[in-house]
N, C-alpha and C positions, 0 to 999 in steps of 0.2 A: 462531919468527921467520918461516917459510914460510906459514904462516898470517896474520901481517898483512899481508903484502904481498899475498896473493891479495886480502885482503878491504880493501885501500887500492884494488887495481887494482877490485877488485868493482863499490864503493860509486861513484865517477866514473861507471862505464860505467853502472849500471843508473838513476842521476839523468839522464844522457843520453838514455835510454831512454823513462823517464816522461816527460822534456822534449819527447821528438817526440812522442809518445802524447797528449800534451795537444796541442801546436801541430797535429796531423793533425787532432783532433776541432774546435779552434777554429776550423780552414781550413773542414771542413764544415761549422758552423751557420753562417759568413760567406756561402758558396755558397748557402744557401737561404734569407737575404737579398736577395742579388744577384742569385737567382732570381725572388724576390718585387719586387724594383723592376723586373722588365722585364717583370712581367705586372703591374703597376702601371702602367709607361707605356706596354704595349702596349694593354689595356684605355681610358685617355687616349686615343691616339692612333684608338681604333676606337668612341669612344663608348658604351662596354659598363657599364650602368650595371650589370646584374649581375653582371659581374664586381667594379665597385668595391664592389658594397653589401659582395660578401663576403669585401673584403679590410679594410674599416672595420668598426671597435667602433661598437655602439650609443650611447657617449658619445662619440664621434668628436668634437674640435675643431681647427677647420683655421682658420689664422688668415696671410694674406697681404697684401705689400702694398695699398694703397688701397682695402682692403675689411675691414669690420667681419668680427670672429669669428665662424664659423659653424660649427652640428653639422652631422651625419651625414645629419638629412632636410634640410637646405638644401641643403648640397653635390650632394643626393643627384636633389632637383627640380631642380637645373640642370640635371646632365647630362643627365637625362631630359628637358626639353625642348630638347635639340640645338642649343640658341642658338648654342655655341660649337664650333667645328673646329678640331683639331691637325692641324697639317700634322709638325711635329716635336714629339717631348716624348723627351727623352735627359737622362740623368744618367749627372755626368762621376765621378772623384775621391770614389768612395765610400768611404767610414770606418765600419766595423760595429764596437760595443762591446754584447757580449754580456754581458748580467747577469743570469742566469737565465734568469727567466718577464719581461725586460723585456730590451731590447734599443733600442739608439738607431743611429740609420743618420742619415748626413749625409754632404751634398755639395753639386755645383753641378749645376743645374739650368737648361735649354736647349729652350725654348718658340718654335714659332711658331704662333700661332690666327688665326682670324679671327670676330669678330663681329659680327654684322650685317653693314656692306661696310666695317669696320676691320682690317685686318690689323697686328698687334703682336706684336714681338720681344719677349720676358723674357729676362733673364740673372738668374739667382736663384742663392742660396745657400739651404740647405733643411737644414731636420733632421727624421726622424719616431722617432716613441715607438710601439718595436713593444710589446705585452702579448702572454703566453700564455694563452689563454683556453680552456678546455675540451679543450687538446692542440690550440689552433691558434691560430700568429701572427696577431694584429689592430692596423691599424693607431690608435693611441687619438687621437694627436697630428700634424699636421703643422703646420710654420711655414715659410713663408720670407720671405726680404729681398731686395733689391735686391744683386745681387754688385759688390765695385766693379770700377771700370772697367779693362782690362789693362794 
């Protein structure tokens, strides 16, 4: 009788166990995520085109408001020619869903630029499709929308 009682108390405590063991490892691939959006929009914000080549997938497609779908080399001659300046680029309200070697990150999304002598606010909602590629996260996917209004 002493014996199932140990192994009733057992069985709870080490399911408990595994259960922060998993939630501990989840917390950290979310963290280098979250570490990856802010050299993401540090990158944006300082026009470092090589840093974005190599946070983008070769089949790279980004697709945003008021502008037709573009890969990896369109996005990529923008930056390079410096048309456009961030004054802010910040994301709010991140959501990491880890699923392997594919990973989706979404939130909202808080732009000020300026082009040419236009300066525009964006308020976006955004999601990217990260991939594991050769032992390193690439971004394959980015979208965003119009966020509505508060």
């Amino acid at each position: 009788m002493r014996k199932n009682i140990s192994l009733a108390l057992a069985l709870p405590l080490l399911s408990l166990l595994f259960l922060a063991g998993a939630a501990a490892a989840q917390s950290d691939a979310n963290q280098e995520f979250i570490h990856l959006e802010q050299v993401w929009n540090q990158a944006h914000l300082q026009n470092d085109a090589a840093t974005l080549e190599t946070l983008w997938a070769d089949d790279l497609t980004v697709m945003v408001p008021s502008m037709a779908a573009m890969g990896k080399a369109d996005v990529l001659s923008f930056v390079k020619s410096g048309r456009m300046k961030f004054s802010r680029y910040e994301t709010t309200g991140l959501i990491v869903r880890n699923l392997g070697d594919t990973a989706i990150v979404s939130g909202n999304l808080f732009r000020s630029r300026t082009l040419g002598d236009t300066q525009r606010e964006d308020r976006w909602q955004f999601m990217k499709v990260y991939a594991r590629r050769s032992g390193k996260w690439v971004v394959v996917a980015f979208t965003a929308t119009e966020a509505p209004s508060p």
